[in-house]
N, C-alpha and C positions, 0 to 999 in steps of 0.2 A: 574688264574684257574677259570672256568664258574663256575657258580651255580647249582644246582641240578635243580632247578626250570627252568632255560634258555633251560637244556635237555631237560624236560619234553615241555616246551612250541612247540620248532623246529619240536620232534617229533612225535607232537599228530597230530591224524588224522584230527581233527576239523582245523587245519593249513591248509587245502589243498584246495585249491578256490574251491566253489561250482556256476557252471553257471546254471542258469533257461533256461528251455527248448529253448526258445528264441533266446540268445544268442548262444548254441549249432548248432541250427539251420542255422544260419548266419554263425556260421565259418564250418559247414559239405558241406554248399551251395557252399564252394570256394574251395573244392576240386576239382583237373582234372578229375578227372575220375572214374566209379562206381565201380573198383577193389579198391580205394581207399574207398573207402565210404563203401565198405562190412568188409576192414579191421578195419574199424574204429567201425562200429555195433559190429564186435567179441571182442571190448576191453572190455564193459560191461553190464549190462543191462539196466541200464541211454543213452548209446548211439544207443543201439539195440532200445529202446523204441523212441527216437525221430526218428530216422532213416524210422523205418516200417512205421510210421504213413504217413495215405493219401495224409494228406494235405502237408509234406513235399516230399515226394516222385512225385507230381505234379511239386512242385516247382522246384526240381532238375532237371524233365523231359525236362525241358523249359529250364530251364539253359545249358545242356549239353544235347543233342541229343546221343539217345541211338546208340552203338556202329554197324559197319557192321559186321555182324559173318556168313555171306556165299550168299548162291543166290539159287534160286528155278528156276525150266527149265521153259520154257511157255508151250513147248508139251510134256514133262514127267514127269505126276504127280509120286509122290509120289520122285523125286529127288532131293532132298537139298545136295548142296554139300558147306560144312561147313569149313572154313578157318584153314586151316593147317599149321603147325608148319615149318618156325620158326614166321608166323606172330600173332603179341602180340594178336589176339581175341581169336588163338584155342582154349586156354584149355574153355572158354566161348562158344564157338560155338560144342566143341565135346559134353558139360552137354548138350546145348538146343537139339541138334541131337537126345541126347540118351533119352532126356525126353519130345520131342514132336511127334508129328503124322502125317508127313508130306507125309500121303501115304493116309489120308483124312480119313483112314476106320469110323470115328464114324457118318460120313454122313450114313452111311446105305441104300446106292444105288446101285446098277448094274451099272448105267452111268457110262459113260465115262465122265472126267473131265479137262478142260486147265486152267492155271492159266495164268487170265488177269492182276492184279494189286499186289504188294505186299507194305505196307505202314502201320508204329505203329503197330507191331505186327501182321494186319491183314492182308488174302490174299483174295482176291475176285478169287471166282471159277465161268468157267461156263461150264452150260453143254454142253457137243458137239453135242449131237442128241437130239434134242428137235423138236417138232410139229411146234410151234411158233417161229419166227425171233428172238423177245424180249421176250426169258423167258429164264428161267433156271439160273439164279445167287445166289450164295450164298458167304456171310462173314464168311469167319470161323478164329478161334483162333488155331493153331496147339499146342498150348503150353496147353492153357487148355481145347482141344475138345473141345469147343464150335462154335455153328454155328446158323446163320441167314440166313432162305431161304426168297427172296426176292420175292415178288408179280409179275405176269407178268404186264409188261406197257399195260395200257389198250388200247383198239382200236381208241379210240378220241383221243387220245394223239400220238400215231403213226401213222394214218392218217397225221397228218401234214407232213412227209416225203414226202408224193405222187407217193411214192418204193413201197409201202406195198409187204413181201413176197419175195422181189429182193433184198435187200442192208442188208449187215452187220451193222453192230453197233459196236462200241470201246469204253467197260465198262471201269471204273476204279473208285479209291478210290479217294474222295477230299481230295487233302492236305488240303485243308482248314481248317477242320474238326476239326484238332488237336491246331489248334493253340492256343484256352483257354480248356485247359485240364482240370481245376478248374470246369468250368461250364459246359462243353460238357459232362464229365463223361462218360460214356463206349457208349455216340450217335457216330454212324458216319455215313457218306452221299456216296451218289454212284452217279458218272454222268456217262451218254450214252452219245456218241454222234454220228450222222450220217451225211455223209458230203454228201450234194446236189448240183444239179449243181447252183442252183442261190441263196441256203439257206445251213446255220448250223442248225438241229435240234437238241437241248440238252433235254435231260431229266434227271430230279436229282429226287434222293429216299433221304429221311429222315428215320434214325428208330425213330427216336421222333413220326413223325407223322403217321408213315408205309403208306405215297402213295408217288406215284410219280406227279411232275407236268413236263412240258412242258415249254420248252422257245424256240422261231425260230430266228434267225438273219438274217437278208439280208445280201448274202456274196457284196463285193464291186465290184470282182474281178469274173464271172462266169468261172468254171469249165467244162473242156472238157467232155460230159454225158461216155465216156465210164470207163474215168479215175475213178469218182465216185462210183463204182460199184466193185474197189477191193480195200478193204481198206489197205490192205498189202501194196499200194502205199503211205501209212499216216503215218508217225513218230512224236508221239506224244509227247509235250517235258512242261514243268512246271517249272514256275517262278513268286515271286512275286505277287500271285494271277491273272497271267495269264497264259492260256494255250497257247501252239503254236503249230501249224503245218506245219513241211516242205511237200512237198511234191513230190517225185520224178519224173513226169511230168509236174513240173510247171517253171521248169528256176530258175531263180535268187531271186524266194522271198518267203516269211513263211507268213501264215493267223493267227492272233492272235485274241484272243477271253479275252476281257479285262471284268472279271467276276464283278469289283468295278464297273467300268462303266457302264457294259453289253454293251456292242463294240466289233463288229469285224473289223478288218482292215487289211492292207496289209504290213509288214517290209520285205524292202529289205534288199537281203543280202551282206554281201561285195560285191565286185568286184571279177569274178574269181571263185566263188561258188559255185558251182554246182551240188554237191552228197549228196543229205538230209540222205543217209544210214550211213555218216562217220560225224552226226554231233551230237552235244549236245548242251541244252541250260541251262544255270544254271544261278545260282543268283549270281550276281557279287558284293555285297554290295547294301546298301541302293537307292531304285529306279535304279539299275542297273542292266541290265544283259550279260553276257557272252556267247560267243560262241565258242566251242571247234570244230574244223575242222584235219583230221586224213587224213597225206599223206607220202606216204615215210618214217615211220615209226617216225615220229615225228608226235605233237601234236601244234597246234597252237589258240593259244586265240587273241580273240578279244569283247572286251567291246564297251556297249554305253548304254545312257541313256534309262529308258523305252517309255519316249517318246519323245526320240531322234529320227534322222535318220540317224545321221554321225556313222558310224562304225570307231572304234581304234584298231590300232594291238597292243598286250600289253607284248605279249611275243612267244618263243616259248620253247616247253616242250621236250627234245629226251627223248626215249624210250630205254629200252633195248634191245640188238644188237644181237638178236636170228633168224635172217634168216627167219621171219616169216611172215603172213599175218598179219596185226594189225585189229580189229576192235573195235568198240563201243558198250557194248550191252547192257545199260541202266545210267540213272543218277541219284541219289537220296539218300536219307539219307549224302548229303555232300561230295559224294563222283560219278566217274564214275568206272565202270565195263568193265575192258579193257580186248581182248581176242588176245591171237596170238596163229597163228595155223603153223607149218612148210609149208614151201616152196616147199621142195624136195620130199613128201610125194607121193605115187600113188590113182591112185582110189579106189585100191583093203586093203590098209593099215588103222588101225585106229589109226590117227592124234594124239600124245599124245598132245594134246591144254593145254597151263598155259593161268592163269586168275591173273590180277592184279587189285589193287585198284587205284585209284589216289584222294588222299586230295587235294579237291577244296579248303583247307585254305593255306597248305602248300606248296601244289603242290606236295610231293612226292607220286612215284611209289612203291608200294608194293606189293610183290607177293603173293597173294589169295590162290591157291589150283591148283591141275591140272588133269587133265581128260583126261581119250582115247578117248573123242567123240568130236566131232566140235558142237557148240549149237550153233542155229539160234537166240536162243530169250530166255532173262533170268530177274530175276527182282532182285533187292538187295534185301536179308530180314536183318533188325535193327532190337535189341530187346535189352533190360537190362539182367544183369546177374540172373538166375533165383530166387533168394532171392529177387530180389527187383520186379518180375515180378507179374505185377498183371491183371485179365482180361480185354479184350479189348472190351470185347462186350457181 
């Protein structure tokens, strides 16, 4: 028979391991996913309190890339269409729906508005009717109304073009940006770029320093002068801190812009390559990157080093067998944005088009949400669940 005292010992609360913030910390860090990290904040106010705090919630950011929970149009503001049930983001993506403002109104403008970039919560807008070539950009946070209007590029610095007035520009957000979230804190950077017939003009924005400066590259490779002049002919692709551009007048190769080195050059592409509209460029692992090519309703990868030149075929991906168009329509947060529109459809009909994801880790297909409209052009938006959401800018 135990003792009274043996009761007393087993069940007193002082029995119960107490870990220092630290150690909390470390085992919250190796959860999968941030529905488990919200369950874990609701057990008490010990894990609620390590959880909120800054410096861990950076941490986790890095660790675990926040989740895709739908995609924004390029030419219909105000259209988020948010991941529906049965895939695991909905009930995540119907809260941010219902609690963000992705119809812009706290801008307080008349413009008309396109969304060029969407990356870390943020979406770079621009405006459609502006006076000037380079102006009208803004950051905004749809989650918590906020926004950052960006200064027009001044004349010395877009003089470098040698277009003044003729040629678009293709804004967008540096990934770069995010990559010490610790130190960056709500900074982030903006590049332009203009593609010339015998130069790249970039221009990068800092909000640290609110200007812009200027960088030109000698391309290696000249450009046909009329091809330069619609940038619509540009698919712009991101990896590994370089950018890439195929380009659908140029044959068999991509201009990369190696931002560590500041280098531009020329990769070719496989053998056989031809349709920069059906491609994607991703990160294949450490100094590697991957190429996704879309035919026949299959997906086919091919890897190589960054500064390799051998291309590898490494697999190929089937698709679901819905009689449909496949396309590509953007890569990011880890993920591509696949669209198939029916085959059989007329001119006069609106296309009920589904959207899939595909995990660049796993490789599986999962189906997104779906729509009566066919989109041209759309961006992934990633965010945390909104508990752990905090401003971007």
């Amino acid at each position: 028979m135990s003792s009274p005292a043996a009761h007393q010992v087993a069940g007193a609360p002082s029995s119960l391991p107490i870990f220092p913030d630290e150690i909390l910390e470390e085992i919250f860090l190796r959860l999968d996913a941030a529905e488990d990290l919200a369950r874990a904040s609701a057990a008490c106010t010990t894990f609620r309190r390590v959880v909120s705090a800054r410096r861990f919630l950076h941490r986790f950011r890095c660790l675990h890339p926040p989740p895709v929970l739908g995609f924004l149009e390029f030419d219909a503001l105000g259209t988020f269409h948010p991941a529906e049930p049965p895939h695991r983001a909905a009930p995540a993506a119907r809260a941010l729906a219902q609690a963000s403002d992705f119809t812009f109104s706290f801008l307080g403008s008349p413009h008309f508005w396109r969304v060029c970039d969407a990356r870390d919560s943020r979406v770079l807008l621009r405006r459609v009717r502006v006076t000037s070539v380079f102006a009208g950009l803004v950051v905004c946070d749809p989650l918590h109304r906020r926004h950052v209007e960006l200064p027009t590029i001044p004349d010395n610095l877009a003089a470098a073009t040698g277009c003044w007035g003729l040629q678009e520009f293709d804004p967008f957000l540096d990934p770069d940006t995010g990559k010490d979230k610790e130190k960056q804190g709500l900074s982030f950077q903006v590049i332009c770029a203009v593609q010339c017939q015998h130069k790249l003009v970039t221009f990068h924005f800092s909000s640290v320093t609110g200007q812009w400066r200027g960088i030109t590259f000698n391309r290696p490779v000249p450009l046909d002068s009329i091809s330069v002049k619609f940038p619509k002919l540009f698919e712009r692709h991101y990896a590994h801190g370089c950018y890439f551009w195929t380009i659908a007048l140029s044959g068999s190769f991509m201009v990369m812009l190696n931002m560590h080195d500041m280098e531009l050059s020329v990769v070719d592409l496989p053998p056989g390559i031809f349709c920069p509209r059906e491609q994607a460029i991703v990160e294949a692992g450490e100094d590697m990157i991957g190429l996704f090519t879309l035919s026949d309703g299959r997906l086919q990868l091919y890897y190589k080093s960054l500064r390799g030149t051998e291309w590898h075929h490494e697999r190929i991906i089937p698709l679901p067998k819905l009689n449909s168009y496949w396309s590509i329509l953007d890569a990011a947060a880890g993920y591509l944005l696949l669209q198939a529109t029916p085959q059989d459809c007329s001119l006069f009909e609106k296309p009920e088009s589904q959207y899939f994801t595909l995990n660049l880790k796993t490789f599986l297909v999962e189906g997104l949400c779906v729509s009566n409209r066919r989109i041209t052009g759309a961006h992934l938006y990633a965010s945390f669940l909104l508990s752990f959401s905090q401003p971007s800018i």
